[in-house]
C-alpha positions as CSV (number, residue, x, y, z in Angstrom):
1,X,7.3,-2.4,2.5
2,X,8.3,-5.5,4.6
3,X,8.5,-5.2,8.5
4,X,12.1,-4.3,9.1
5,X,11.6,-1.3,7.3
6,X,8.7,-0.3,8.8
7,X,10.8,-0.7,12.2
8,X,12.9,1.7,11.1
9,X,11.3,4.3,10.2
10,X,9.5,4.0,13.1
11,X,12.7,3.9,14.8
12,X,14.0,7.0,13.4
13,X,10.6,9.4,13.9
14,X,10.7,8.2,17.8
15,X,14.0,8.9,17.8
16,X,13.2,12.6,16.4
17,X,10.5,13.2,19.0
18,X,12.4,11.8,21.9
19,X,15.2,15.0,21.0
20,X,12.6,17.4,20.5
21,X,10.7,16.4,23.9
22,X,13.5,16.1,25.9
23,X,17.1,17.6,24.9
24,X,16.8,21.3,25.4
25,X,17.5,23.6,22.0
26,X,21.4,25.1,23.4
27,X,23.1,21.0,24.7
28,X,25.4,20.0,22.1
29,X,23.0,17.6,20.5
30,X,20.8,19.5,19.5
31,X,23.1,21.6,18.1
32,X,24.8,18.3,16.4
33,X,25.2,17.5,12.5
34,X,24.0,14.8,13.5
35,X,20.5,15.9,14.5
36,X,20.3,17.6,11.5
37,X,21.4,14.4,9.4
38,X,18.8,12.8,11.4
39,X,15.6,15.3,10.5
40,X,16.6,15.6,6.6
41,X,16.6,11.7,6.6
42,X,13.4,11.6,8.3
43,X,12.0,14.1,6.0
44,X,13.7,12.2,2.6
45,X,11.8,9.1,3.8
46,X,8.7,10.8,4.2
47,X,8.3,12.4,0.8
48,X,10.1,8.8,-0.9
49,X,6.9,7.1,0.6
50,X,4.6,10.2,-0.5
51,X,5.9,9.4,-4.2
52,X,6.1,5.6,-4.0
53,X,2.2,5.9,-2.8
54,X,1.9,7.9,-6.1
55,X,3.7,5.5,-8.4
56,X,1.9,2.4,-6.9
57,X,-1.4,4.1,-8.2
58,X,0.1,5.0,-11.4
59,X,1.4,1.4,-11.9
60,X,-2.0,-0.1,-11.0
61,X,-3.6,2.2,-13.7
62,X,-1.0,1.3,-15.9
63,X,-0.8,-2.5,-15.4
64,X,-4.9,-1.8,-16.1
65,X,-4.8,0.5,-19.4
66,X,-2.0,-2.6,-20.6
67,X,-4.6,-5.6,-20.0
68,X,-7.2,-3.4,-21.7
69,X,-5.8,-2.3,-24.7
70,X,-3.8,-6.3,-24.4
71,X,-7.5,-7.7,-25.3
72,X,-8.5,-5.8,-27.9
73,X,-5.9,-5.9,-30.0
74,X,-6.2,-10.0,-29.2
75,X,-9.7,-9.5,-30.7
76,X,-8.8,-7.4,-33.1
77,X,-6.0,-10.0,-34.1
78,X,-9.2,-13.0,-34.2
79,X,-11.6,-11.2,-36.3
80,X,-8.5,-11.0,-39.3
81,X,-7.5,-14.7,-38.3
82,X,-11.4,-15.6,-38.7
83,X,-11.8,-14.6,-41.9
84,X,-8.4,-14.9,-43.5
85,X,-8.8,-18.7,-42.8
86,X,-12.0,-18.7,-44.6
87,X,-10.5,-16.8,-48.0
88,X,-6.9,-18.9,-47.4
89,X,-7.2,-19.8,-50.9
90,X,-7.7,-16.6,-52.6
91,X,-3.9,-15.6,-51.9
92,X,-0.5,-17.5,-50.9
93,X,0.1,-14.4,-48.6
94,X,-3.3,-14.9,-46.3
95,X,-3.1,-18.3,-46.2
96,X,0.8,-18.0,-45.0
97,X,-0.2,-15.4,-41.8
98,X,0.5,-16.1,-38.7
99,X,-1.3,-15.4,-35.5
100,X,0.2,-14.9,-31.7
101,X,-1.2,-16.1,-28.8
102,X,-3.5,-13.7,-26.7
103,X,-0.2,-14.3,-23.8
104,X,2.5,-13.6,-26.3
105,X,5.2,-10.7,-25.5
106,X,4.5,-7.0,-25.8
107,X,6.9,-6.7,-28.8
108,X,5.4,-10.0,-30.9
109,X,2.0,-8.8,-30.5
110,X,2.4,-5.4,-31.5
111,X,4.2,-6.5,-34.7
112,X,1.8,-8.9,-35.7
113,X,-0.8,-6.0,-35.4
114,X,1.3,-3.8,-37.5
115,X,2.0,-6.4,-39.7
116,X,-2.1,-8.0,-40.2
117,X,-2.8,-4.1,-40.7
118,X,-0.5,-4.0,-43.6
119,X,-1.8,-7.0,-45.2
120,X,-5.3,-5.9,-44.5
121,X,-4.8,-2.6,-46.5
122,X,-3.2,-4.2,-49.5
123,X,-5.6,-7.4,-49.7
124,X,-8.7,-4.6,-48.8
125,X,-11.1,-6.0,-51.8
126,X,-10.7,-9.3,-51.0
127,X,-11.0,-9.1,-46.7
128,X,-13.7,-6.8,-47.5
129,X,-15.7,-9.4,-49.9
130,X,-14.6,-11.9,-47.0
131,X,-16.9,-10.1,-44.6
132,X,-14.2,-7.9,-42.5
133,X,-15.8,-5.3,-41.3
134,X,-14.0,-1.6,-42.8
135,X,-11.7,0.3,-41.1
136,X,-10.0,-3.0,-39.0
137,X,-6.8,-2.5,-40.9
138,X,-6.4,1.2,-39.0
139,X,-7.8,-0.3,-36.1
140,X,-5.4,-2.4,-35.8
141,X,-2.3,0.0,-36.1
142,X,-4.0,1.9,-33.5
143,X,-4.3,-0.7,-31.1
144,X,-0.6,-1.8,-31.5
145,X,0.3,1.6,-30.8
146,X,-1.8,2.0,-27.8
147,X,-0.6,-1.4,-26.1
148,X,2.8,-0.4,-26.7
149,X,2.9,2.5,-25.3
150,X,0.8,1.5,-22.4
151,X,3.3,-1.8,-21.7
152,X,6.1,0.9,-21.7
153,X,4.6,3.0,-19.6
154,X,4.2,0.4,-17.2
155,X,7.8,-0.5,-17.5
156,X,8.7,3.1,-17.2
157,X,7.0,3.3,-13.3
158,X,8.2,-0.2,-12.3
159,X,11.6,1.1,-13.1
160,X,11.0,4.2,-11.4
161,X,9.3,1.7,-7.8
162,X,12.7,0.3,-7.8
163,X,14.5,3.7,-7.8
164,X,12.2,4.6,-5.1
165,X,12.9,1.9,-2.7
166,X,16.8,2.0,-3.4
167,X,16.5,5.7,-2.2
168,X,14.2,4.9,0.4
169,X,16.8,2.3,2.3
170,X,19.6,5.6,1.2
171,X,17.6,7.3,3.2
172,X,17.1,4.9,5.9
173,X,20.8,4.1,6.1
174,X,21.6,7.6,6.8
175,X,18.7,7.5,9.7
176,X,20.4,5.2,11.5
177,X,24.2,6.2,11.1
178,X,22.6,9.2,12.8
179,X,21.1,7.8,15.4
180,X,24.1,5.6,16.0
181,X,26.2,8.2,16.9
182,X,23.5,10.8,18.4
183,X,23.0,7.1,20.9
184,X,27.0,8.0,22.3
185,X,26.0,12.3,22.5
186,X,22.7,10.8,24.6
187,X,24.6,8.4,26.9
188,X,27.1,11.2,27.7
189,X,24.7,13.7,28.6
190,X,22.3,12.4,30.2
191,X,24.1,9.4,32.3
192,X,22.2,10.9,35.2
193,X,18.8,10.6,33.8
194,X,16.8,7.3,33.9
195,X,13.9,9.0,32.4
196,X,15.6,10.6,29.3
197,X,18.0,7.2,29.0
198,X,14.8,4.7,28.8
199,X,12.9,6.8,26.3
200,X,15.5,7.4,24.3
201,X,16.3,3.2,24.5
202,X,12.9,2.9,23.1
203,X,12.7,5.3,20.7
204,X,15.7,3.5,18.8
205,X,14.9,0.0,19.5
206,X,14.6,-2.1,15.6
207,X,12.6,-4.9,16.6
208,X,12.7,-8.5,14.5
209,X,16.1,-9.0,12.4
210,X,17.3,-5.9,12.7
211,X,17.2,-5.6,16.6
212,X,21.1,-6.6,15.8
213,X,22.2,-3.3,14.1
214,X,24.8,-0.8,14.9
215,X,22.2,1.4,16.4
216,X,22.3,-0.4,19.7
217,X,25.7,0.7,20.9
218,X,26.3,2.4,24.8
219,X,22.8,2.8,25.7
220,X,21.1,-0.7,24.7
């Protein structure tokens, strides 16, 4: 979360607490849409960062589980590359394999598991006389299936981190179009009072880039 919109959240929970300390329950703003625009907004953002903490944990573990399950199907990968090279000659179809790179895409690495697995279980005899240990031909399939579904997984919660912060500056949006026109009710009703006028001035204040917004209208 970058500065500005740390500013305005900030902006908009001072903003809540300067009504609810200082504009008395029956004035007309606090009986305003616009209040209430304002305290749902605040209470969107607050539950958008509750699940963005969430799915920033869940993508860590995700991003994790990937690499994991990433380098042992890259080992698993070697060991068949090892010793096919060695029995190259005992068949046109081992000696014509292909290996990926350990960095290679999601997609080409999980096919070339799939695929080493198939040629494993139909050349068993002659891998097994080659020294591979038994059962790497199922190990294989399940490895490819574990890294892909933890590299979609991941994909799945990055997607959902971008929803997240395109609701979050929603949510934001609506904050200060509140505010903005709650900062005309304040002006009008409390001309007469420094006090009220300078904390409310604070409480809406954006500092850095955003100092410029639409937020700052009768009462900057």
């Amino acid at each position: 979360m970058d500065a500005i919109t740390r500013d305005n959240i900030a902006s908009i929970d001072r903003s809540r607490w300067v009504l609810g300390r200082y504009v008395p329950e029956l004035t007309p703003v606090a009986d305003s849409a616009q209040r209430r625009a304002l305290e749902i907004a605040a209470r969107e953002i607050q539950l958008i960062i509750q699940h963005r903490e969430l799915v920033r944990f869940s993508v860590d573990h995700a991003a994790e589980l990937t690499c994991i399950w990433r380098c042992k199907l890259v080992a698993a990968i070697r060991l068949v590359a090892a010793v096919a090279r060695r029995m190259a000659s005992a068949d046109p179809e081992i000696s014509a394999l292909e290996y990926p790179r350990g960095d290679a895409p999601v997609g080409v690495l999980t096919l070339a598991g799939h695929v080493l697995a198939d040629v494993v279980a139909r050349h068993q005899p002659a891998f097994r006389r080659a020294g591979l240990p038994i059962g790497t031909g199922p190990r294989l399939t399940y490895l490819a299936g574990k890294f892909r579904d933890a590299a979609a997984r991941k994909s799945d919660l990055g997607r959902l981190t971008r929803f997240d912060s395109t609701a979050l500056d929603a949510a934001i949006g609506r904050g200060r179009a509140a505010i903005a026109v709650l900062d005309t009710l304040m002006c009008d009703q409390f001309a007469d009072c420094p006090v009220v006028l300078a904390a409310w001035k604070a409480a809406k204040r954006v500092n850095g880039a955003a100092a410029a917004s639409p937020l700052l209208t009768r009462c900057a």
